[in-house]
C-alpha positions in Angstrom: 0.0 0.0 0.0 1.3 3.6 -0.8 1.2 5.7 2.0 -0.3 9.5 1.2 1.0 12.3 3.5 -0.5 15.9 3.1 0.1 18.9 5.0 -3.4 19.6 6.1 -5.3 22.7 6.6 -8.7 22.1 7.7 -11.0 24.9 7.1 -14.6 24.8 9.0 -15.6 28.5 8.1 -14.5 28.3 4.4 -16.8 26.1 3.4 -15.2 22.7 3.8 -18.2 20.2 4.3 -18.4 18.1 7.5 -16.4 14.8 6.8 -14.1 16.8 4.7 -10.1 18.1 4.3 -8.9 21.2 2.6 -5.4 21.0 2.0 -2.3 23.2 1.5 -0.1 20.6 -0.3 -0.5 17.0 -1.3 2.3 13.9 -2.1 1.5 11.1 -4.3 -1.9 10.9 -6.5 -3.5 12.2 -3.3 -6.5 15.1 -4.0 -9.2 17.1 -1.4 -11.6 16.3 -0.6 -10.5 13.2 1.6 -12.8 11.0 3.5 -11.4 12.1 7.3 -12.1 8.7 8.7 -8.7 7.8 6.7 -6.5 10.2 8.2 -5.0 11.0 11.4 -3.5 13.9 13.4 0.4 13.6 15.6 1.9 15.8 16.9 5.5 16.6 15.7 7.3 14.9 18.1 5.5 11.8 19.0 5.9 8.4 17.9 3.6 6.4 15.2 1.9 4.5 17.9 0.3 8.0 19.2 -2.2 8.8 15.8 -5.8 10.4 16.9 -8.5 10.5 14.8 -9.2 13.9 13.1 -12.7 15.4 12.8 -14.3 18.4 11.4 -14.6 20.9 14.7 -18.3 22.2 15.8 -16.8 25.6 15.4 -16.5 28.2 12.8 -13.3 29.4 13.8 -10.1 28.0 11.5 -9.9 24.9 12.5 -6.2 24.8 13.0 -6.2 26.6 16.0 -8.2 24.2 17.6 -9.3 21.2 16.0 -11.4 18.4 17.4 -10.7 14.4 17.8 -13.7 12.1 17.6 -14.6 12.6 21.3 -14.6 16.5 21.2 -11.6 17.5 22.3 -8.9 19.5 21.0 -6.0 18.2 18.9 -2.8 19.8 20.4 0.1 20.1 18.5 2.7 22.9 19.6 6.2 22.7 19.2 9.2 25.4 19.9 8.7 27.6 17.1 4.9 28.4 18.6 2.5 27.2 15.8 1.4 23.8 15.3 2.8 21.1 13.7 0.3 18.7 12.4 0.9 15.4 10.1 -2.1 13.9 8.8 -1.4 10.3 7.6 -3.3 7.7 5.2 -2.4 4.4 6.7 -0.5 3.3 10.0 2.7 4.6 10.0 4.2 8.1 9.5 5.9 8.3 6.4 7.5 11.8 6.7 7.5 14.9 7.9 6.4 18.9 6.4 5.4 21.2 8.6 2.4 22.5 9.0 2.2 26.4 8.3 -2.0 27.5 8.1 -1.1 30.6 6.5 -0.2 30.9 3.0 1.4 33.8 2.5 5.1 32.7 1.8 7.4 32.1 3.9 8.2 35.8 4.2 5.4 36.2 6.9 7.8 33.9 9.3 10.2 36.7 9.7 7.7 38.9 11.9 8.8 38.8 15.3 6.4 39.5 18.0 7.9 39.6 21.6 5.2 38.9 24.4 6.5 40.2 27.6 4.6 38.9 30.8 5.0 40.5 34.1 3.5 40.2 37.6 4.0 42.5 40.3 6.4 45.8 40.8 8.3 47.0 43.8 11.4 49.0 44.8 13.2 46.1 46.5 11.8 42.6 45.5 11.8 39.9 47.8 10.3 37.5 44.8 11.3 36.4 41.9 7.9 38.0 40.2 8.5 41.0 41.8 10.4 43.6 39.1 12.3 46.2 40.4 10.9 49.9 39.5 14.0 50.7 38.2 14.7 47.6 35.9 10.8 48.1 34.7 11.9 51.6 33.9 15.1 51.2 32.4 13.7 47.9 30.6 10.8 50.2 28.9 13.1 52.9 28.0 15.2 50.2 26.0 12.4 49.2 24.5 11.5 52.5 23.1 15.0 53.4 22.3 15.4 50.0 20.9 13.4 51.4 17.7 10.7 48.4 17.7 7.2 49.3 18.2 4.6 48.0 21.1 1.5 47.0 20.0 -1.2 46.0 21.6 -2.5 42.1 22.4 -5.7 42.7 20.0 -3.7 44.2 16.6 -1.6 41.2 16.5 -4.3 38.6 16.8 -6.3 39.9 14.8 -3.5 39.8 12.3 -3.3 36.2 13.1 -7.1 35.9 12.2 -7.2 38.0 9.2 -4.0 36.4 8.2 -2.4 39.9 7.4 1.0 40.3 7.8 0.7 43.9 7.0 -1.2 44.8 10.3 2.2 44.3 12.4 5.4 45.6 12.1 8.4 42.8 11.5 10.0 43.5 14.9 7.3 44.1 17.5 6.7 43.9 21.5 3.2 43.8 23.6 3.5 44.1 27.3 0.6 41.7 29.7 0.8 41.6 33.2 -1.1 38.9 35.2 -3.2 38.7 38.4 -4.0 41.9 38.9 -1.9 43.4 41.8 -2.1 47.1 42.7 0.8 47.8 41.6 -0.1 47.8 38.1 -1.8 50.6 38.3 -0.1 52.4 40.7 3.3 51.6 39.4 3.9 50.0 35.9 0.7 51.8 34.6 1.5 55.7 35.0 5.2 54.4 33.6 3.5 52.6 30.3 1.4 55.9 29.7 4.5 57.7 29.9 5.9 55.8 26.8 2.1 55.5 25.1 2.8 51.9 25.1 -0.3 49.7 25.4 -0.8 46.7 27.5 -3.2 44.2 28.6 -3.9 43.2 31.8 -5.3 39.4 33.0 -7.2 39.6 35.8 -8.6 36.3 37.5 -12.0 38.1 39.4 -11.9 36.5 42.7 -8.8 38.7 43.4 -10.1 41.4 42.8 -11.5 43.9 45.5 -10.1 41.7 48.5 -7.5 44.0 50.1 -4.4 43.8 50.7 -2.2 44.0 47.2 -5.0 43.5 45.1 -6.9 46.0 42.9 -10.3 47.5 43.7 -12.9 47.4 40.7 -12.8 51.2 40.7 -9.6 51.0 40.1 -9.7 48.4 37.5 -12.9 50.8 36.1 -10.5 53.5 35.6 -7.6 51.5 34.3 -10.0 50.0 31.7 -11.4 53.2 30.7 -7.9 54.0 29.0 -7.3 53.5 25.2 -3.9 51.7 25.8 -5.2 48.9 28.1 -7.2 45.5 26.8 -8.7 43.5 29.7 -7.7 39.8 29.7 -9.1 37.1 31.8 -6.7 34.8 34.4 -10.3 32.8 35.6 -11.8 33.2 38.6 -10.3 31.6 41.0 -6.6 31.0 39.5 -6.6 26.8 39.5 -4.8 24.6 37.7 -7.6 24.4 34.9 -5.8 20.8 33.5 -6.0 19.2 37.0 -9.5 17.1 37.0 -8.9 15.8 40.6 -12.1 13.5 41.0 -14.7 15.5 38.7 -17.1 13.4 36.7 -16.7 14.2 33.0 -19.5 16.6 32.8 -18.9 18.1 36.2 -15.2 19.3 35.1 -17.1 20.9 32.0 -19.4 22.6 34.1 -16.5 24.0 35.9 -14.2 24.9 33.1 -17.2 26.8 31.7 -17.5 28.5 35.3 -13.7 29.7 35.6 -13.1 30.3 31.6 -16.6 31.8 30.4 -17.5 32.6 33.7 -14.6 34.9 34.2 -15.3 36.3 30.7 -19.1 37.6 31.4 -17.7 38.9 35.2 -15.0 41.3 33.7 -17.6 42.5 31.0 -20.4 43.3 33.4 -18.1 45.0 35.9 -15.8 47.1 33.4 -18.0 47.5 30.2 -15.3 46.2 27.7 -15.3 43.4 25.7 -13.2 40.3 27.1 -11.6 38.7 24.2 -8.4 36.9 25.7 -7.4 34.6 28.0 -4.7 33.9 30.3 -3.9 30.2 31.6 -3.3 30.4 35.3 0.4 28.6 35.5 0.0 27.9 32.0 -1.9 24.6 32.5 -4.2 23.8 29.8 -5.6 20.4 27.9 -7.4 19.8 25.1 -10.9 20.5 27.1 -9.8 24.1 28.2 -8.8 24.6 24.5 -12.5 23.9 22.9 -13.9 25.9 26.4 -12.1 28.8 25.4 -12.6 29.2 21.5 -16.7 28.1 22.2 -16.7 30.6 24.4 -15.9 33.3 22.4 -12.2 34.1 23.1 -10.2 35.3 20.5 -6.5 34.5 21.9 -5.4 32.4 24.5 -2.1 32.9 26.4 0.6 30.5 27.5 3.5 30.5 29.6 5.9 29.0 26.7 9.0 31.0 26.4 8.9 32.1 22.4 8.8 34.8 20.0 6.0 34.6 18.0 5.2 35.0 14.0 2.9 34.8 11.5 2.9 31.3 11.8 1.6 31.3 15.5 -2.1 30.3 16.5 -4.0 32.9 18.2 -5.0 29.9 20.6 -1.0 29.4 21.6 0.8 33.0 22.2 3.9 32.5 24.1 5.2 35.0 26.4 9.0 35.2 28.2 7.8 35.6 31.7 10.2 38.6 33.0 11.7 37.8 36.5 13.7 39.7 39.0 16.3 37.5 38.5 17.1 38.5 34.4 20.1 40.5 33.7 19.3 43.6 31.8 22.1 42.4 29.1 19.4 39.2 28.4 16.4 41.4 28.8 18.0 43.2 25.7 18.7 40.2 23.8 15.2 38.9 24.5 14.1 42.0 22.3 16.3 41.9 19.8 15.7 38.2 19.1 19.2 37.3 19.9 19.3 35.3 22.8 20.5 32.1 23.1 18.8 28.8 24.7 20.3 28.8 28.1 19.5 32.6 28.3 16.1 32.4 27.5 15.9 29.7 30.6 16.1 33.5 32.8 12.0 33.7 30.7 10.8 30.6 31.2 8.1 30.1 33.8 8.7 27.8 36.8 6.0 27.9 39.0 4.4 25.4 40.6 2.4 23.9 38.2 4.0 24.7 35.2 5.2 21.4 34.3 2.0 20.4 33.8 0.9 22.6 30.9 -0.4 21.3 27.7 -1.5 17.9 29.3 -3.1 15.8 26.5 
């Protein structure tokens, strides 16, 4: 039997039928539309023992950025680069190996760099790694600005993502989030950003909000929103591991994924009067089931903890971020930016909290 490899693109809202495959390229005598029921999706990296069945996702978003296997849930396929790598295969085995790229622009679109920075808290003299110093925040901003690259906000580049329009970001680019919602981004890193005009998005999970202590008041977060340079982003609602099922029945760990993922969503809406189109995972710990909550309930990017730049190439539903630290060097910092760092000093980036080794659980 000859085995037929293509490089699939899967496209639910343009117009492919149910049971269908669009495809970018095709080996052998091999022509769309193909039965699905003959093909399956791997990731990159796994073995030939590891195929899932592929399926047309209930959706109307592209279905490469979050399709579905035959019991609903999302096919994962991430690799370093930050967009997915997909195989489908006629047969049993793997016979080789193109990547997948869902745009098809040329590979010219690959050399737009987007640097997503993600930051926590601020003070003068941290006592935590996720605590930035003032002055490194300041003097890191100012290199940014002097660096000559622009920052752009979260929602220009995914919807250049969407739209699959290069021409909507510039080729070297930065966007600034910070998570959780601590006072201190309004009181410290928020009258420094407006200084510089740079936008920023904030991701606030709502049971932390209001409480006292270092936490942000809804007032506050009411006035913060109210500015042109912020996008509100949600973290949940009560900042779990979202991948953990502990003992939840099947349906009850639905329930509850809807509950901290759209639930969060409609919360931030109600209480600041903006739309709510992004979402952060809380230490970056996802599965296939927080994937298909997300897109079906309206989100329009989803963030990870993944050290990466980003492209052209990337899925909206998979945006890496360096996660910036007390402990980085202000010579890495730089490097970050300009794209030139190597592995071990991206490793200053990469989150380590306590769940993140359990992000992207299949």
């Amino acid at each position: 039997m000859i085995k037929r490899v293509i490089c699939a693109y899967l496209v639910a809202a343009g117009g492919a039928s149910a049971g269908t495959l669009d495809t970018l390229s095709t080996y052998d005598e091999l022509a769309p539309p193909v039965p699905l029921d003959e093909l399956v999706v791997l990731d990159a990296f796994s073995t030939a023992t590891e195929f899932v069945a592929f399926t047309t996702p209930a959706t109307t978003m592209d279905a490469w950025a979050a399709p579905e296997d035959v019991r609903g849930n999302a096919v994962i396929a991430d690799d370093e680069l930050g967009f997915f790598d997909a195989l489908a295969v006629a047969g049993d085995e793997i016979v080789s190996y193109r990547p997948y790229l869902p745009f098809t622009g040329g590979h010219g679109y690959g050399d737009k760099r987007v640097v997503v920075l993600m930051y926590h808290r601020f003070d003068p003299t941290p006592s935590s790694k996720y605590e930035v110093s003032v002055d490194d925040f300041k003097w890191q901003m100012d290199y940014i600005e002097t660096s000559g690259y622009e920052v752009i906000s979260l929602p220009r580049f995914v919807e250049a993502l969407h739209a699959n329009n290069a021409d909507l970001v510039p080729d070297h680019s930065v966007i600034i989030t910070i998570d959780d919602g601590y006072e201190c981004t309004g009181r410290v890193a928020w009258p420094i950003l407006r200084e510089h005009g740079f936008p920023f998005t904030i991701c606030l999970y709502t049971n932390y909000i209001n409480v006292g202590g270092r936490s942000m008041t809804w007032d506050g977060l009411r006035e913060l929103a109210s500015d042109p340079l912020v996008t509100v982003a949600s973290h949940s609602v009560s900042h779990p591991n979202l991948a953990r099922k502990s003992r939840k029945s099947s349906s009850g760990y639905k329930a509850w994924l809807w509950q901290e993922i759209g639930g969060s969503k409609a919360i931030l809406e109600n209480a600041l009067d903006v739309d709510v189109d992004y979402f952060c995972w809380p230490y970056g710990s996802y599965n296939s089931e927080c994937v298909n909550v997300g897109v079906a309930a309206g989100y329009k990017g989803l963030l990870t903890v993944n050290a990466g730049k980003n492209t052209m190439y990337s899925s909206p539903y998979a945006i890496r971020r360096y996660g910036v630290y007390s402990s980085a060097p202000r010579s890495i910092f730089a490097k970050i930016i300009l794209g030139k760092a190597t592995y071990e000093e991206e490793y200053y980036f990469e989150y380590a909290g306590d769940a993140a080794e359990e992000y992207l659980i299949p």
